[in-house]
matplotlib code that plots the C-alpha trace (Angstrom):
import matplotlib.pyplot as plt

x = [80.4, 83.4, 84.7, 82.5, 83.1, 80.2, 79.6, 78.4, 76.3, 78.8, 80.4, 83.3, 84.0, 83.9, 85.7, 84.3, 85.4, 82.3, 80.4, 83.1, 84.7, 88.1, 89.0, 87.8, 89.3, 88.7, 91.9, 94.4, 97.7, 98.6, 98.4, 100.9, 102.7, 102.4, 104.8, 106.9, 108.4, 110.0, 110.8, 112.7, 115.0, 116.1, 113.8, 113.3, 111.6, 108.5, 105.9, 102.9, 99.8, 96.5, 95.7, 93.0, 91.6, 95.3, 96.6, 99.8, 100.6, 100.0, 102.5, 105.3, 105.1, 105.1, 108.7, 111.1, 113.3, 111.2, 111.6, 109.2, 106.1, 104.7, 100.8, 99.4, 95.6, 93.7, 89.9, 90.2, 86.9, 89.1, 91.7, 88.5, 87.4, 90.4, 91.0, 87.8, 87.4, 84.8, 87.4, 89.8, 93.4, 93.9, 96.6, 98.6, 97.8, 99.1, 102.3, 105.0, 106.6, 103.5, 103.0, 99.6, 99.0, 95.5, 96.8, 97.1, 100.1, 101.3, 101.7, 103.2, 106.0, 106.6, 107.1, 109.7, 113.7, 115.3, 116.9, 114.4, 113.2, 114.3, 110.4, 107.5, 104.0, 101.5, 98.2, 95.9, 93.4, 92.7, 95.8, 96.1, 93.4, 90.9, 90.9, 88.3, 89.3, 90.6, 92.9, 95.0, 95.7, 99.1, 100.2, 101.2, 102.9, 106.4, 106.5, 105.0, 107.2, 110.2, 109.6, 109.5, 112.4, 114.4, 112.9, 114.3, 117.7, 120.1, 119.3, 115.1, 112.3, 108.7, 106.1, 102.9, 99.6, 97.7, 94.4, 95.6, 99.2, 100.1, 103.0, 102.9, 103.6, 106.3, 107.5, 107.4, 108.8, 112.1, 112.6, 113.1, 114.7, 117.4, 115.3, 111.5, 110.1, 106.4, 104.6, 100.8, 99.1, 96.1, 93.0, 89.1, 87.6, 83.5, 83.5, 85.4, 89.4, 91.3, 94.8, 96.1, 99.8, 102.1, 105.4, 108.3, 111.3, 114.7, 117.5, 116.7, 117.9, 120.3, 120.3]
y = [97.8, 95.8, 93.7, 91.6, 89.2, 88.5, 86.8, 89.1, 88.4, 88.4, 85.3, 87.4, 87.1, 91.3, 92.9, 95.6, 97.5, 99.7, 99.1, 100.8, 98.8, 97.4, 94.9, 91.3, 88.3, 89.4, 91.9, 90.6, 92.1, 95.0, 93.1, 90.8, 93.7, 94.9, 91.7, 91.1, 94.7, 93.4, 89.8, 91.5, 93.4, 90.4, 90.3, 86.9, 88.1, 90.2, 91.8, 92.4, 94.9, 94.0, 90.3, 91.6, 88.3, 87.2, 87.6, 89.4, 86.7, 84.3, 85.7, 85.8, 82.2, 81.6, 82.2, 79.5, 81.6, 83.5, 82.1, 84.4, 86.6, 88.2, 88.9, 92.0, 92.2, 94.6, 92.1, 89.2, 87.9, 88.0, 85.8, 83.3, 83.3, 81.9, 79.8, 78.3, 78.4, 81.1, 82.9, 80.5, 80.4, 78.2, 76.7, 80.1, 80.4, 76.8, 77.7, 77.3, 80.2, 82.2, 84.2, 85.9, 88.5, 90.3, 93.3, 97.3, 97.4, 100.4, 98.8, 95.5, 97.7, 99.7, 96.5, 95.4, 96.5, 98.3, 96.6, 93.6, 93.0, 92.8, 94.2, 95.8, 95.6, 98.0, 97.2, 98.2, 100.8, 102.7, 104.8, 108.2, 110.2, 107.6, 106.1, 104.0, 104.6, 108.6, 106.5, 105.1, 108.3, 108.1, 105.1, 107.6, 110.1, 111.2, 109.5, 106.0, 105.9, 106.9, 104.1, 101.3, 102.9, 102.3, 98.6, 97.9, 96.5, 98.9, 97.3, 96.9, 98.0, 99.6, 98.8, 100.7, 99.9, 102.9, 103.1, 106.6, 108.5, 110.5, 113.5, 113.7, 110.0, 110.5, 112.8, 111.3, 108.2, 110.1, 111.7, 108.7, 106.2, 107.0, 105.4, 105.3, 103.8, 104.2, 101.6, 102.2, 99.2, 99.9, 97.8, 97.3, 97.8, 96.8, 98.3, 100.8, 101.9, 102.5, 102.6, 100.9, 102.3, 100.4, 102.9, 100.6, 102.4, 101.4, 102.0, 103.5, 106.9, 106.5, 109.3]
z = [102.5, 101.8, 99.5, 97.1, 94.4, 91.5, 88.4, 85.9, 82.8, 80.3, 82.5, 84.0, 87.8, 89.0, 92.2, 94.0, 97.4, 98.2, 95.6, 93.3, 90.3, 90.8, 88.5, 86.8, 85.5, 81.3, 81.5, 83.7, 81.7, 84.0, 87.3, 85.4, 84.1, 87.9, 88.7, 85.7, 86.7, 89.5, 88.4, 85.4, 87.8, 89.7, 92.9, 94.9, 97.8, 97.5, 99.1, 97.4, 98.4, 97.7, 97.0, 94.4, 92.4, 92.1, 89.2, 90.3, 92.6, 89.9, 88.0, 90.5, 91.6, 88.2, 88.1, 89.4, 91.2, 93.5, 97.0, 99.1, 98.3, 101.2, 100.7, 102.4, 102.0, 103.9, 103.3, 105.2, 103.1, 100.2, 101.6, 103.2, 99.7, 97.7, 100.1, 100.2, 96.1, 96.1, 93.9, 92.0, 93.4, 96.4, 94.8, 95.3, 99.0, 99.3, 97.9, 100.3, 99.5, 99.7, 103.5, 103.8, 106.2, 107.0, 107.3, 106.1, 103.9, 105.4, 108.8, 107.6, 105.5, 107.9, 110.4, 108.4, 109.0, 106.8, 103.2, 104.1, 100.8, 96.9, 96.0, 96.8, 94.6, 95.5, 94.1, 97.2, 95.4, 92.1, 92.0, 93.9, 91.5, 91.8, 95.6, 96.8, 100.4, 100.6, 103.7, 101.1, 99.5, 102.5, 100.1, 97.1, 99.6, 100.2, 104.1, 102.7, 99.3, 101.6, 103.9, 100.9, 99.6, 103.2, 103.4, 100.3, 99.2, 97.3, 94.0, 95.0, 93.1, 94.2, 91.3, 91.4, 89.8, 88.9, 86.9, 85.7, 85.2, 88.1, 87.5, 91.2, 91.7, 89.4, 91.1, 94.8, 93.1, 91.5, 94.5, 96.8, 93.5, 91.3, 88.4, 87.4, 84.8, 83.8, 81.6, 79.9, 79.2, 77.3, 78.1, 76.5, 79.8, 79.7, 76.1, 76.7, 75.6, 78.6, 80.0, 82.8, 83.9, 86.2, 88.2, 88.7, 90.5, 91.0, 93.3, 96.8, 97.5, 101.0, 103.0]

ax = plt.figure().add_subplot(projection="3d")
ax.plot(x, y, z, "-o")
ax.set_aspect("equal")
plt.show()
């Protein structure tokens, strides 16, 4: 089972990979959050992982300044289903500075030569302590976060969505960046109080 989109009761359009919850279009902050953290710091051209319902992407062609975001999304019905208005946000794909590519993010970062980009946005599950593909646990690890860090420009950032804090994260993070910065953005989530928390680290650690 893949991805799916629905309409729930209460009007609100609901993602789900596997039949497990991944986000909706009633609390949208952190995915915003998710790009802010790298428009802040300067970034122009951006690759983003996980297309979700689009809200990060939104938000960084929002800004004036960007000139390329680089889509990675691992559902290629996601993609068929913006584009054809299933799930609002055609508009985005159209962009011209918007490249999608139906891909795993790991293989399209890793594609990339090194100081390539001013950004990378990783949005592609729940966060490492609550995966909806065990596979993408790699995307939290040392070799993964060492390989955004060398595809990054000295002064790039790698942002992280996470549904949850993770000291580990923090520390794979500080290890491969010379600064990390954690944000909690608390949410109402289906009745519920929640947090939502979103790593952003800075500065690339050269060898």
């Amino acid at each position: 089972m893949g991805a799916q989109v629905r309409r729930r009761d209460d009007g609100a359009l609901e993602l789900r990979v596997g039949g497990v919850f991944v986000m909706d279009d009633v609390e949208t902050g952190s995915e915003r959050l998710l790009a802010r953290a790298v428009l802040d710091a300067g970034a122009r051209d951006v690759l983003v992982g996980g297309l979700g319902l689009g809200f990060t992407l939104a938000e960084l062609l929002a800004d004036p300044d960007l000139t390329r975001v680089t889509v990675v999304e691992l559902e290629p019905d996601l993609v068929a289903w913006m584009r054809d208005g299933t799930v609002p946000g055609a508009e985005l794909l159209a962009d011209p500075r918007c490249v999608v590519e139906v891909d795993d993010v790991r293989r399209a970062v890793t594609s990339r030569p090194a100081r390539d980009l001013d950004a990378i946005c990783l949005d592609v599950d729940n966060g490492p302590d609550f995966l909806v593909h065990e596979t993408n646990a790699a995307v939290y690890g040392t070799d993964f976060v060492t390989t955004c860090a060398d595809r990054l420009r000295d002064d790039g950032v790698l942002a992280v969505w996470s549904m949850g804090d993770s000291p580990p994260l923090r520390s794979t993070l500080s290890a491969a960046f010379a600064d990390v910065a954690v944000t909690e953005h608390p949410v109402r989530l289906q009745g519920r109080q929640e947090s939502y928390w979103v790593f952003a680290a800075r500065g690339p650690r050269r060898a």
